[in-house]
C-alpha positions in Angstrom: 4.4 124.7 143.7 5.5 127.1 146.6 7.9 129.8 145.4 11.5 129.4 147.1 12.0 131.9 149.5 14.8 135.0 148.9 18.0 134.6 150.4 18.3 137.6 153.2 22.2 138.0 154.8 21.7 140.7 157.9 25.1 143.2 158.0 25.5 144.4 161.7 27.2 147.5 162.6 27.7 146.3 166.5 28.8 149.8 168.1 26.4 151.6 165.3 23.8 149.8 166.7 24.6 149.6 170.6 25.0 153.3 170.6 21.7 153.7 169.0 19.8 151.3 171.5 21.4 153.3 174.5 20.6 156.8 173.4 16.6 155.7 172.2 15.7 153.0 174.6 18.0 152.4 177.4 18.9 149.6 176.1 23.1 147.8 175.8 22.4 145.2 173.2 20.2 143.0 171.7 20.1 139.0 171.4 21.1 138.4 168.1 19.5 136.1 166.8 16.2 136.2 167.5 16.8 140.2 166.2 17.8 138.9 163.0 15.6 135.9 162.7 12.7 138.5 163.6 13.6 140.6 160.4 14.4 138.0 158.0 11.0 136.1 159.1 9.9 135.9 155.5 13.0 135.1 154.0 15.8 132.2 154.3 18.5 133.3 156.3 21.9 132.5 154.9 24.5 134.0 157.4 24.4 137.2 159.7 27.9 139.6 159.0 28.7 141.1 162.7 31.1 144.0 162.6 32.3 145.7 165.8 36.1 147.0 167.9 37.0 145.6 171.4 36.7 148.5 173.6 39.8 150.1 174.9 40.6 148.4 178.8 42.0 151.2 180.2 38.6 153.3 179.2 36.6 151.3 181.5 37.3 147.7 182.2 33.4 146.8 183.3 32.5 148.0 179.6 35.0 146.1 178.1 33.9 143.3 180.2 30.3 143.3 179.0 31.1 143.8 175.6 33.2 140.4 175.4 30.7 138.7 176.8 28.1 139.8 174.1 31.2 138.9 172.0 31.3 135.7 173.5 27.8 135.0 173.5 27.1 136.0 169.7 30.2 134.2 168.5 28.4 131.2 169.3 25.4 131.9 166.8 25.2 129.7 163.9 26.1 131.0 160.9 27.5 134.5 162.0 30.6 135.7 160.6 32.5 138.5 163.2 34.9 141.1 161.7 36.6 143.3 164.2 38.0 146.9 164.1 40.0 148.5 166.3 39.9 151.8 167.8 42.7 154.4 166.7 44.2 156.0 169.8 45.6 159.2 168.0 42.9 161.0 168.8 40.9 161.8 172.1 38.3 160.1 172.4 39.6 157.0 170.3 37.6 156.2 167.3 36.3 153.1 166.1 38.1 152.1 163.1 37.4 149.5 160.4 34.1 148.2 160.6 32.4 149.9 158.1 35.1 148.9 155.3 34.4 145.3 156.6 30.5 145.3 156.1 30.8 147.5 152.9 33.6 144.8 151.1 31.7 141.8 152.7 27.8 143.0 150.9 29.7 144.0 148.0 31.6 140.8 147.8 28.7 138.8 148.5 26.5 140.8 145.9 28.9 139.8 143.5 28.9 136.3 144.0 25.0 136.3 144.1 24.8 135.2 147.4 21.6 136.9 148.3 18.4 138.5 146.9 18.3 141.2 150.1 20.8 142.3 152.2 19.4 143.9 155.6 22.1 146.6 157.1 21.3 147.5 160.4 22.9 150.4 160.9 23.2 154.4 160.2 26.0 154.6 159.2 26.3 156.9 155.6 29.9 156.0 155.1 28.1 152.7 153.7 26.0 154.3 150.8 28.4 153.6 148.2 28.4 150.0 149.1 24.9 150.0 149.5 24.5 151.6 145.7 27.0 149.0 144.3 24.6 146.1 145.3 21.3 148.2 144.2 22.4 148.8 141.1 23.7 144.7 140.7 20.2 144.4 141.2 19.7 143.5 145.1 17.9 144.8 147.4 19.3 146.7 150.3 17.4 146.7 153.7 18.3 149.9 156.2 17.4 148.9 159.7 17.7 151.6 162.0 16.2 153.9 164.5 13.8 157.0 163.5 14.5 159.4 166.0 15.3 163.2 165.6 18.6 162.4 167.2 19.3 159.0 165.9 18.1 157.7 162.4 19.8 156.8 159.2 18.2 159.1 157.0 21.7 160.3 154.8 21.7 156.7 154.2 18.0 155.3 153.8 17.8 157.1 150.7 20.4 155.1 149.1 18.1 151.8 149.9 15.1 153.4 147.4 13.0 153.6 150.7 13.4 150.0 152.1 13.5 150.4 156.1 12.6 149.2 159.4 12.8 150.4 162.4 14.0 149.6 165.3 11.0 150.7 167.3 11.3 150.0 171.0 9.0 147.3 171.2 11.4 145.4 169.7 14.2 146.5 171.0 12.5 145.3 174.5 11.6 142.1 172.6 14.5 140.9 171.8 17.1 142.6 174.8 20.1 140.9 175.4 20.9 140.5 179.4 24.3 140.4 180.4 24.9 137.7 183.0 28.2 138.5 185.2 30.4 135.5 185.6 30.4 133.7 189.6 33.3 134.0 191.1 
């Protein structure tokens, strides 16, 4: 008898990750999807948890234009769960605000109600080691998906995953590219 397969949720830091495909490969964002069905290929994918902050308009309205249709375009995806932040406009330039406390209650929450065997986190973020260490030490395991480049990686964070990565080599970044279509008008 085959053995069932793990149960694999994918946690998405959205700017984490868009700022990491522009400074490595050029690259705005990916299509979803296939991205997560890609890295959960050997497991059963039970729901994808997509955190990101609507840009600021008045900080470039063709940005903010692209990034709701990604929005638009992901929020269709079946099984994907969106949590947005905001940005905090005390400071100069604003800073995002939010995510991270989204996607660190959401895989601890989830952990706790033994919802999956692996989490993959897609993202280098350290802020989300303590998370990450709650759900290690419950007994999951904790996937760091990431870039490994001098200038962008997730090493501060990595370790906290007992040396369970992939990365986000450009291959696949080129593989699975999302293309932003502008609207006719």
């Amino acid at each position: 008898m085959e053995q069932p397969k793990e149960r694999a949720m994918v946690f998405v830091d959205g700017n984490n990750l868009s700022m990491g495909l522009k400074a490595c490969y050029g690259i705005e964002r990916l299509e979803l999807e296939s991205f997560c069905a890609h890295l959960t290929s050997q497991h059963d994918l039970r729901a994808i948890y997509y955190a990101d902050a609507n840009f600021l308009q008045e900080r470039g309205q063709e940005n903010y234009n692209r990034q709701q249709a990604y929005f638009l375009h992901i929020r269709s995806i079946k099984h994907l769960i969106f949590r947005r932040g905001y940005y905090g406009r005390w400071v100069n330039p604003p800073v995002e605000k939010r995510t991270d406390v989204y996607l660190a209650v959401d895989m601890v929450d989830l952990c706790h109600r033994d919802e999956f065997d692996i989490a993959y986190l897609v993202s280098g973020d350290s802020d989300l080691a303590p998370a990450v260490d709650v759900v290690v030490r419950e007994g999951k395991r904790v996937m760091n998906v990431y870039f490994d480049k001098p200038h962008r990686n997730a090493f501060a964070l990595r370790a906290h995953c007992r040396g369970h990565f992939l990365e986000i080599t450009q291959s696949l970044a080129e593989q699975c590219q999302w293309t932003f279509k502008k609207k006719a008008t």
